[in-house]
TIKEDO-517455 format. One record per residue (C-alpha): residue in one letter; x, y, z. Coordinates in steps of 0.001 Angstrom, whole numbers, padded with zeros to 6 digits, always signed. Layout:
N
AXYZ;...
***
This chain:
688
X-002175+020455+026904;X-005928+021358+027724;X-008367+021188+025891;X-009339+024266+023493;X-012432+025257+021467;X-012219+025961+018211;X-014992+026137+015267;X-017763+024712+018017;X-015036+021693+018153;X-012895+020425+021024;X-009159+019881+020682;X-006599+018508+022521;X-003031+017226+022157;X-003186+013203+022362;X-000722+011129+021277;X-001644+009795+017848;X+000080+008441+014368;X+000156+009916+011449;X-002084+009164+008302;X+000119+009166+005495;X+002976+006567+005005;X+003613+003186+006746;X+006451+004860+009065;X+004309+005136+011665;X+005312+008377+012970;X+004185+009871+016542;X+002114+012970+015874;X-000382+015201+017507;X-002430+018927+017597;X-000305+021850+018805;X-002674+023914+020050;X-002241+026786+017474;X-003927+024675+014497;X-001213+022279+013491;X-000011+018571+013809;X+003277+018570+015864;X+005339+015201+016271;X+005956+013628+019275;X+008870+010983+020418;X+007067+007907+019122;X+008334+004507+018586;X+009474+004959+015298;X+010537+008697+015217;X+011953+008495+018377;X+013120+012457+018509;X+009985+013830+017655;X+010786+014209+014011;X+007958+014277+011357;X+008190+014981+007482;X+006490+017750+005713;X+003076+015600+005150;X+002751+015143+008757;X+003260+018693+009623;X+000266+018674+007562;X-001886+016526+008704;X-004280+018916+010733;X-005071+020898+007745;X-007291+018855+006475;X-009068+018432+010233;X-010706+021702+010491;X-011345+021926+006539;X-014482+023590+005075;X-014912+021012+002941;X-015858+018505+005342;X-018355+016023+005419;X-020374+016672+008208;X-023836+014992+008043;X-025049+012337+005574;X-026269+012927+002635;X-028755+010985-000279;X-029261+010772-003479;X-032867+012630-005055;X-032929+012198-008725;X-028896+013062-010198;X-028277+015332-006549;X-027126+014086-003132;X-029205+015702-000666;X-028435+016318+002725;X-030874+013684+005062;X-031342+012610+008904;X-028661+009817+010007;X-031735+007525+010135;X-032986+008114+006213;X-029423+007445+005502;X-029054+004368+007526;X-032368+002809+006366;X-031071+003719+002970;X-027727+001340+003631;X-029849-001301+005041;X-032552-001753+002816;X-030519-001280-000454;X-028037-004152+000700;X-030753-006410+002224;X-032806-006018-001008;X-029363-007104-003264;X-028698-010226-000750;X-032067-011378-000805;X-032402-011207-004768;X-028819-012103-005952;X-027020-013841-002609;X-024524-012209-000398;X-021720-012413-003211;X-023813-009463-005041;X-022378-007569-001780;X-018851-006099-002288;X-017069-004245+001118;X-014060-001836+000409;X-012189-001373+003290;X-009238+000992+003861;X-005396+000981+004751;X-005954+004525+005930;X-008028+003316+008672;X-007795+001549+012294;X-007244-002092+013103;X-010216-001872+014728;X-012678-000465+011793;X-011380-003062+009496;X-011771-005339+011326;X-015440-004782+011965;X-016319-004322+008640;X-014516-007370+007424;X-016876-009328+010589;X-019616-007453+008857;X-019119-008774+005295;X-018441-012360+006732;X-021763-012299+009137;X-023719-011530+005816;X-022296-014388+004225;X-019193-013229+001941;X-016006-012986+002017;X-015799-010354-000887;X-013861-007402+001321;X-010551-005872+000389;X-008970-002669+000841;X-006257-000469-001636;X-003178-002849-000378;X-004348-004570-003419;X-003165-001762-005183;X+000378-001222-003706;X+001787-004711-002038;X-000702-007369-002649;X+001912-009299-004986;X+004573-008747-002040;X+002724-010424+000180;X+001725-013197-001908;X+005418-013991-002244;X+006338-013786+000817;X+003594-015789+002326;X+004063-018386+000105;X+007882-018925+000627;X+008512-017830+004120;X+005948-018078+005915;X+004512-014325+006134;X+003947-011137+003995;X+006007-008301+006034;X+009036-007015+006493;X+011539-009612+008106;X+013552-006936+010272;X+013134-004092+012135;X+014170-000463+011585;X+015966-000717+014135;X+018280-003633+013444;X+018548-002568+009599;X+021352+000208+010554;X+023695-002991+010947;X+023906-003721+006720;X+026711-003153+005283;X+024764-002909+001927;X+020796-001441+001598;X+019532-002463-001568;X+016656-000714-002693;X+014698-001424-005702;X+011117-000156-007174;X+011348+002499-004289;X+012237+005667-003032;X+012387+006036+000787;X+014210+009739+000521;X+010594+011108-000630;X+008203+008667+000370;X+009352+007381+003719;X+011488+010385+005047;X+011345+009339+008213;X+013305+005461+007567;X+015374+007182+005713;X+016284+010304+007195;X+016600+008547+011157;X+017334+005145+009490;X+019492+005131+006753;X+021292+007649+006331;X+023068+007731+009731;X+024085+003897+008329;X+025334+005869+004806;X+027111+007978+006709;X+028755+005324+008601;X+029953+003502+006002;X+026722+001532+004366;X+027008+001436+000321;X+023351+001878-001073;X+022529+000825-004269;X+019162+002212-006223;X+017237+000507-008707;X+014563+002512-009735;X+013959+003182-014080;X+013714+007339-012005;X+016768+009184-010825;X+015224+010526-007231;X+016163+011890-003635;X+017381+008132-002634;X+019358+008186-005948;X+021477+010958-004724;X+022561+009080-001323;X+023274+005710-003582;X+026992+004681-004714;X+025059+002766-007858;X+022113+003646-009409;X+020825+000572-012349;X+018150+002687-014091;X+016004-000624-014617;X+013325-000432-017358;X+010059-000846-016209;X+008698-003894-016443;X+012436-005789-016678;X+012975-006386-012994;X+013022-010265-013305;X+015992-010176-015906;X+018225-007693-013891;X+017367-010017-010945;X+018222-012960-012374;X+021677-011904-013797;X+022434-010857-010427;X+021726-014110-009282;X+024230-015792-011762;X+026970-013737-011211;X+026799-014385-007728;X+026775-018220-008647;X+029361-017771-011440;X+031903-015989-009160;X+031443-018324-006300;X+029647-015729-003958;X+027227-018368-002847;X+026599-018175+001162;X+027148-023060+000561;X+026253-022656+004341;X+023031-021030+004499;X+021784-023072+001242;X+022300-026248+002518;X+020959-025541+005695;X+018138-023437+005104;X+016820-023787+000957;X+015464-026761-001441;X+015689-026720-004932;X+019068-025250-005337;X+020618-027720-007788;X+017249-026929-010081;X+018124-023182-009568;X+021653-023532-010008;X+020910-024920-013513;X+018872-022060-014565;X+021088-019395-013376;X+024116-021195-015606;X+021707-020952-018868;X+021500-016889-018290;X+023512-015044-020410;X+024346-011832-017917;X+025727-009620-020517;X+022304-009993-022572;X+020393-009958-019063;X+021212-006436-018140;X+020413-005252-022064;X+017051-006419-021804;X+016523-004743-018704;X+018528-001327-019699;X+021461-001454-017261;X+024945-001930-017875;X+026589-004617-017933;X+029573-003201-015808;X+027231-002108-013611;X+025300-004829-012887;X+028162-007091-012208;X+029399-004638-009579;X+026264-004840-007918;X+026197-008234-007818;X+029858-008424-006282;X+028931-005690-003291;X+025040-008036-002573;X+027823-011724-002639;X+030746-009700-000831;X+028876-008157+001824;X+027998-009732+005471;X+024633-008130+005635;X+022488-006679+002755;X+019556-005481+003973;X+017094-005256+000342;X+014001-002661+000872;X+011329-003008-001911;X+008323-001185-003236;X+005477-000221-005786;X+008194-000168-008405;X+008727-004350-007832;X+005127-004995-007296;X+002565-003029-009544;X+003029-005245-012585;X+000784-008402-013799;X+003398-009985-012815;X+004443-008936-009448;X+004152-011776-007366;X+007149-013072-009671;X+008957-010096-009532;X+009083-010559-005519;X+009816-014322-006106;X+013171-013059-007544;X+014174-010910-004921;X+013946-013660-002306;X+015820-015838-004475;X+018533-013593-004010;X+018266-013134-000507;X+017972-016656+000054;X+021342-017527-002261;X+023751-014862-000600;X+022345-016007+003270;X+020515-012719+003704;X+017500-013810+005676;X+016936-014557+009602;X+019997-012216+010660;X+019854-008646+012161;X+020411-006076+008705;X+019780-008478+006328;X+016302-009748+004424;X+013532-008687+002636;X+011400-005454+003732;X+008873-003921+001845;X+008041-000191+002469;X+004447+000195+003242;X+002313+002303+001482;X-000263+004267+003999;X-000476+003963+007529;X-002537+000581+008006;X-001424-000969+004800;X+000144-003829+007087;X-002789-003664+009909;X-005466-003553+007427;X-004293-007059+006019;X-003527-008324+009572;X-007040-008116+010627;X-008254-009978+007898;X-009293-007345+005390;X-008578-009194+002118;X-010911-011859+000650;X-009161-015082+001045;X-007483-014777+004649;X-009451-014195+008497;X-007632-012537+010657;X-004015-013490+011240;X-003805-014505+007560;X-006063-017444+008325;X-006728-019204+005133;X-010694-019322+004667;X-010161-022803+003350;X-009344-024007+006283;X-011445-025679+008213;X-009452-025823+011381;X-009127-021764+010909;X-012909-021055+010589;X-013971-023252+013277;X-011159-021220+015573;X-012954-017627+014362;X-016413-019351+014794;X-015264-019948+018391;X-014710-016352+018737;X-017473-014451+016549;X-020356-016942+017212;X-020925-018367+013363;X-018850-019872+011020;X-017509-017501+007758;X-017739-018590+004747;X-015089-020825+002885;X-015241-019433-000660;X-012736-017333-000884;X-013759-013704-002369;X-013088-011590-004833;X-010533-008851-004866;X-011237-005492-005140;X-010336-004403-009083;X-012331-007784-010140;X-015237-006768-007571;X-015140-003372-009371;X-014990-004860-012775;X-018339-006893-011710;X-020336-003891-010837;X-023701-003811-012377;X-023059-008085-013404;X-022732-009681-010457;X-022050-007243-007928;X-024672-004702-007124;X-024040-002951-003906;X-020553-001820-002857;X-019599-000174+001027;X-016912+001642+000296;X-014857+003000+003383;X-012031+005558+003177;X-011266+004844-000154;X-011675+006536-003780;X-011900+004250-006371;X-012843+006344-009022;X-008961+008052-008998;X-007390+005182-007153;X-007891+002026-009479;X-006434+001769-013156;X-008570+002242-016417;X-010877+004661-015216;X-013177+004850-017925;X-014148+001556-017326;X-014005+002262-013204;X-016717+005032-013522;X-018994+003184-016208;X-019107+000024-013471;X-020060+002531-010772;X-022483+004170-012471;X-024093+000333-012633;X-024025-000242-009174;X-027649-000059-007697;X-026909+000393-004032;X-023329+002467-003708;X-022757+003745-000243;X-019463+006272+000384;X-018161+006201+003812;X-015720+008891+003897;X-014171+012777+004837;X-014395+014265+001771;X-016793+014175-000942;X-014384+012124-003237;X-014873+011827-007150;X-016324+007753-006079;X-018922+009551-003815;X-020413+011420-006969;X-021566+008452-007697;X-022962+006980-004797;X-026218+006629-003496;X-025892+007198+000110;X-022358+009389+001494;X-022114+008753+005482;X-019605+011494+006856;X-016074+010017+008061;X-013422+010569+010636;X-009961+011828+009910;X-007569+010718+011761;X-007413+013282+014579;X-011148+011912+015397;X-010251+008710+015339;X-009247+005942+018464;X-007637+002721+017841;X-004456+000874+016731;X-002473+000596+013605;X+000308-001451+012276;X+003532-000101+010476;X+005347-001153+008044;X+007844-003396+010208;X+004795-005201+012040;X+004856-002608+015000;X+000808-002008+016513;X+000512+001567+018002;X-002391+003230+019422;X-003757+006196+017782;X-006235+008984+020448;X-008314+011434+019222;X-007404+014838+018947;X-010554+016119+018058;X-014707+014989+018313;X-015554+014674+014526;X-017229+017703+013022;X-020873+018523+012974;X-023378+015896+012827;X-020602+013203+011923;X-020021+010206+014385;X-017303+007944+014668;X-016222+005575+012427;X-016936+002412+014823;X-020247+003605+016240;X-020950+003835+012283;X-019719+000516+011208;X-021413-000646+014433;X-024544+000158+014089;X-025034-000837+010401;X-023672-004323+011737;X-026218-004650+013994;X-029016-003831+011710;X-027624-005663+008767;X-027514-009246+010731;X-028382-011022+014156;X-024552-011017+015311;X-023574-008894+018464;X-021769-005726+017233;X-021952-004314+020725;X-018453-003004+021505;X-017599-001221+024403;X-015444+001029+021954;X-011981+000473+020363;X-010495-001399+022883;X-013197-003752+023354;X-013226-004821+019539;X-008843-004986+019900;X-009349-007677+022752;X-012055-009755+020310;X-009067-009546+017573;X-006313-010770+019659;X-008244-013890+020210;X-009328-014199+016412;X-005833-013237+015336;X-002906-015552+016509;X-000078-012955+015321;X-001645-010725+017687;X-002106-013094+020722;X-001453-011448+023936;X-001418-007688+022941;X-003169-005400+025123;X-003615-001631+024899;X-002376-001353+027936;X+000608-002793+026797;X+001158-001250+023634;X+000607+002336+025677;X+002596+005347+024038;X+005267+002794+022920;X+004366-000309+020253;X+003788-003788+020494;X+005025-005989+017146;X+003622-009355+015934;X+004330-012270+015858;X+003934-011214+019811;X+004969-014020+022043;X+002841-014367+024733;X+004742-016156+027643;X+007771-013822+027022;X+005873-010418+026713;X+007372-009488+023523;X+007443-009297+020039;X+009718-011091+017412;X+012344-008299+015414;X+013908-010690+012976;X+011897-013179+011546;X+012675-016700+010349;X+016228-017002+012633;X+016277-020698+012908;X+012690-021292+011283;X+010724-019636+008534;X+007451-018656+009716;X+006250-021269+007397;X+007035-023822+009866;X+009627-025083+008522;X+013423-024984+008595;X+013798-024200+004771;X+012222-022533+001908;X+012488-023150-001399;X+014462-021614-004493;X+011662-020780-007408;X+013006-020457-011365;X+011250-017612-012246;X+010970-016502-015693;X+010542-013275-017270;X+006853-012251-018516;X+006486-009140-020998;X+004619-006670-019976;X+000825-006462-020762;X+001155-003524-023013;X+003476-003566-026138;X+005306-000468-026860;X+005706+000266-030726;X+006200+002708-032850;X+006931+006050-030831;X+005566+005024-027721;X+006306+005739-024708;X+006117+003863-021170;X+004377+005338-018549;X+005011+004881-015035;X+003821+006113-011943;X+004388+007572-008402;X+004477+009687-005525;X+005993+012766-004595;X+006390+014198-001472;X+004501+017200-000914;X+001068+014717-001647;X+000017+011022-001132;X-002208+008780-002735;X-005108+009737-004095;X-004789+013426-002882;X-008233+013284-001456;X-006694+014640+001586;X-003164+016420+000835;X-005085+018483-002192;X-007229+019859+000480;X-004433+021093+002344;X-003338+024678+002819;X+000117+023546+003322;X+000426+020991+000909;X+000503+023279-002380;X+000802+022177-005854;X+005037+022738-006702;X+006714+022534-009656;X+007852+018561-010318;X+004812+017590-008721;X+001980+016933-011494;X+003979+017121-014564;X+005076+014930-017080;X+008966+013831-016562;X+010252+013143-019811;X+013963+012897-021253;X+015777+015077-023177;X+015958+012738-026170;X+012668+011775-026101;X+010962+015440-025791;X+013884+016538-028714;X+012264+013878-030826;X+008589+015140-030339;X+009403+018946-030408;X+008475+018994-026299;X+010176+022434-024701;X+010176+022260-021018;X+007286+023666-019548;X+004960+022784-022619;X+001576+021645-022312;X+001384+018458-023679;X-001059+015821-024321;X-000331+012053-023169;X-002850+009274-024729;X-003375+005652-025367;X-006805+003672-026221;X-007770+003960-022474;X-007882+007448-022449;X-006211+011157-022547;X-004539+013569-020432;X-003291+017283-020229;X+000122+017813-018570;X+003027+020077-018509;X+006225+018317-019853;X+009371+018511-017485;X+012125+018131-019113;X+015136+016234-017533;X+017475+013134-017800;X+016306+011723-014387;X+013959+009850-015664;X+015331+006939-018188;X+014916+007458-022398;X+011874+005219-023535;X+010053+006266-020304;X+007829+009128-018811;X+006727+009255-015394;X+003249+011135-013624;X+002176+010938-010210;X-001106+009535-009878;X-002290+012001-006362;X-004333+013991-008798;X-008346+013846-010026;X-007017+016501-013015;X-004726+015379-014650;X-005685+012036-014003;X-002886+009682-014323;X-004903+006504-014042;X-007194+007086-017317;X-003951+005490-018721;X-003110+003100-017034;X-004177-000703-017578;X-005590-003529-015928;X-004329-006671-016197;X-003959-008260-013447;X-001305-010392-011746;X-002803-014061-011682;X-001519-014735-008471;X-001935-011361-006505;X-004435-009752-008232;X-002727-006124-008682;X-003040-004363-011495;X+000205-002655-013994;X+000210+000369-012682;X+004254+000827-013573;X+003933+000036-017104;X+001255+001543-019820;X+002062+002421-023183;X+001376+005837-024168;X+001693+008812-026829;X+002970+012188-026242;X+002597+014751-028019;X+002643+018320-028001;X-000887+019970-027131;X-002641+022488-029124;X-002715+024990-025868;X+001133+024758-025220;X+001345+027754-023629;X+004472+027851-020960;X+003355+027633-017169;
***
């Protein structure tokens, strides 16, 4: 397609991916103001999913950020790009030189390229800290902990294309029907038609609960009990895969000794399922060939997620479901670059490739690429950098993300970026965390944007811009670039995207060998082996990507959640829909995307709103010592008795001024799935 003017802009129909979920779907501008798909890697037939039809909505919006903008007194004001750059520079020189380069804090983003995280994340390490993350800590941080530690690496073990061949998908803490259409819709469900049994365990009757042949209607927080009693009647009724265990696990006579002390009938009370149920589960995951287990936010938003995890592998590991075509253990990413983001090295205690910083040999192998040596403290994550704003962190670069809806407790959120005394907001949209900055640089969307991202089954694909970014606005790169080079004495001079992709496949072993010539309009997947020209599909076939031949059971025991629920509370949980994503700092904005009924209500069950006097449709008001809401009550049995359920894509009502923050000691994600709340019926309960 040619190009075409439109609003002063240029357009043009490049193949790019879509911002929203980890799918990874093909899409690009139709030429009549609209995101069409195209036949991508992973929606091979063009197909896309109502958000990406979406997507260019928010392109063209008149909300945009379009030129930078200050803060004069309590008012951002627009300035010149160089006030606003010397701005950035001197307020995060200043902090360095007074309180060290730990004072600094860098958020980067899952919604953006390989390439801009990985510059920033260069950036943060040439000043001297390794205190960068990005919102993966909120979604799969405790996922990947797990799965680094006992296999070897934190992603999906298959591919979606060799998942089709399970004769069982278990699915637990997610809900692929709404929030990965595409897996399930091109994925799935031609293997549930087929013949595939699907079992759901989610505490929320949902799309995927209408596919499954069971559904255990887990209680939040109780994941680790139902887990375990699987476990032991798999053991108890001799479904044990002897084979696999003795050739490929330790520790199984330790494990075997725990599972014989669980009493399975007590197991699935705790955790709210039936008994019957349970067992029959347990039978179809021991019975079957191939059982292919998909996880999400459900398993790993808890303080204790990284155990949660841990139990699921056990499982895997004990029935012989790992290193085979439609078997393993594959979480469903969250946005886009959720998997890419970490790749490059955008978390505080790994370089690039998931390079420990403690390790010596590791730094010296960056040094060799970047020209100086990062530093070897690891850093801090981003809720605990948030939590030190205005103590020990005083300036914060935060990059295509929104804190101030995103992250839990946000009472204390906004009070610790009020404290901040250099906050700079690199983003789209003026988001409720830009209110409070100091500096707001104007970002690209994704139709502006040229790079590569990584989906959720480790594929790299090339996004192309669609669009120049609006107004005064520059790219993302040339932004990131610039500050680099005025912030510290290293070489930020990239010839563009592709020059900064080369400098990562030689700082990033996983991506060793990747080219963008190679990836092209298809995909290239890590671990990519060089001398064959190809990526790896399963994982851990005749070794875990450990290094070694085994991995090891873990006991894992069950941890209450952080919030106790007496009296006549309720527990809160929390979670998309799919009409919006995320934050809603983009899908709010969109003129397709509209508010529907089911989308920013309270689900609540009959018993429970019968109890409280809550008629459906009834304004009511949902509290705790954190803070209070306004919502209209839906009344229905899909969700579980004891439990009510928000999604958190909206600034009003915000779910997240409930929800707490403990943290998981291992992963460092907060409990978004389980917050103890009050509901009651609100003064104004007028119908809508």
């Amino acid at each position: 397609m040619s190009d075409s003017e439109g609003g002063g802009r240029k357009f043009s129909a490049a193949e790019s991916i879509c911002p929203f979920c980890g799918v990874g779907c093909g899409i690009q501008y139709n030429g009549a103001g609209k995101a069409a798909g195209w036949k991508g890697p992973v929606n091979t037939k063009g197909e896309i999913c109502p958000k990406g039809a979406a997507a260019w909505d928010v392109v063209d919006h008149p909300d945009r950020l379009t030129v930078p903008l200050v803060r004069e007194g309590r008012a951002l004001v627009t300035a010149p790009w160089e006030e606003a750059l010397d701005r950035v520079v001197e307020g995060f020189t200043r902090v360095r030189d007074e309180h060290g380069p730990d004072a600094l804090a860098f958020f980067s983003s899952s919604n953006c390229t390989n390439e801009e995280n990985y510059v920033l994340q260069k950036l943060a390490r040439a000043l001297g800290t390794n205190n960068v993350d990005n919102c993966a800590r909120l979604c799969h941080s405790s996922t990947v902990a797990a799965m680094q530690d006992r296999l070897g690496a934190g992603a999906m073990t298959n591919s979606l294309d060799d998942l089709g061949e399970a004769d069982v998908f278990f699915v637990i803490g997610a809900n692929p029907a709404d929030q990965h259409p595409i897996i399930f819709r091109s994925y799935l469900l031609p293997a549930l038609k087929a013949g595939t049994k699907l079992v759901h365990v989610d505490p929320r009757a949902s799309a995927t609960t209408k596919a499954a042949d069971i559904h255990l209607p887990v209680r939040p927080g109780y994941d680790i009990p139902l887990l375990n009693a699987l476990a032991a009647v798999v053991v108890e009724e001799g479904l044990v895969d002897e084979a696999f265990v003795a050739d490929r696990t330790e520790g199984f006579d330790a494990y075997r000794e725990f599972l014989a002390a669980v009493d399975v009938d007590a197991a699935a009370e705790q955790a709210g399922v039936d008994p019957a149920d349970l067992r029959e589960v347990a039978r179809l995951y021991g019975e079957a060939d191939r059982v292919a287990a998909f996880t999400g936010m459900g398993m790993s938003q808890h303080h204790y997620g990284t155990e949660n995890v841990h139990a699921l592998i056990n499982l895997a590991l004990l029935t012989g479901n790992v290193g085979r075509r439609g078997t393993g253990v594959n979480p469903l990413r969250g946005q886009n670059n959720v998997q890419g983001a970490g790749d490059v090295g955008a978390l505080p205690n790994v370089l690039p490739g998931y390079q420990s910083v403690t390790d010596d040999e590791a730094r010296a192998h960056v040094a060799g690429v970047w020209g100086f040596e990062p530093p070897a403290i690891p850093g801090r994550t981003e809720v605990e950098l948030t939590h030190a704003a205005g103590d020990t962190v005083h300036a914060a670069y935060v990059f295509g993300e929104n804190p101030a809806v995103t992250e839990p407790n946000q009472g204390r959120v906004r009070e610790s970026l009020e404290r901040l005394d250099c906050l700079v907001v690199h983003d789209g949209f003026l988001t409720e965390t830009a209110e409070f900055a100091d500096v707001v640089l104007p970002g690209c969307l994704w139709a502006e944007k040229s790079g590569t991202v990584t989906n959720t089954d480790r594929q790299v694909m090339r996004m192309r811009a669609n669009a120049d970014p609006p107004g005064e606005a520059r790219t993302d790169l040339d932004v990131l670039c610039t500050l680099a080079d005025r912030l510290t004495d290293v070489d930020f001079s990239y010839d563009g995207p592709e020059s900064v992709f080369d400098e990562l496949t030689r700082a990033a072993p996983i991506y060793d060998g990747m080219s963008y010539d190679g990836i092209g309009t298809g995909s290239q997947r890590w671990p990519f082996q060089r001398e064959e020209g190809k990526g790896t599909a399963v994982l851990h076939r005749d070794r875990f990507e450990s290094g070694s031949k085994t991995a090891p059971f873990r006991v894992v025991e069950h941890v209450d959640p952080a919030d106790s629920v007496e009296g006549d509370a309720l527990v809160l949980t929390t979670g998309r829909v799919i009409q919006h994503f995320n934050s809603g700092a983009l899908t709010r904005r969109s003129g397709t995307l509209m508010r529907m009924r089911g989308e920013d209500v309270l689900q609540v069950h009959p018993d429970d709103a019968d109890e409280r006097g809550i008629e459906d449709g009834a304004r009511v008001v949902v509290e705790n010592d954190r803070g209070r809401v306004e919502v209209a009550a839906e009344v229905t049995p899909a969700i579980r008795r004891g439990t009510v359920f928000m999604t958190f894509h909206y600034a009003d009502p915000l779910a997240n001024r409930l929800t707490g923050d403990a943290l998981d000691p291992v992963a460092k994600i907060p409990e978004f799935k389980h917050s103890a709340v009050h509901v009651r019926v609100s003064a104004a309960s007028d119908s809508v």
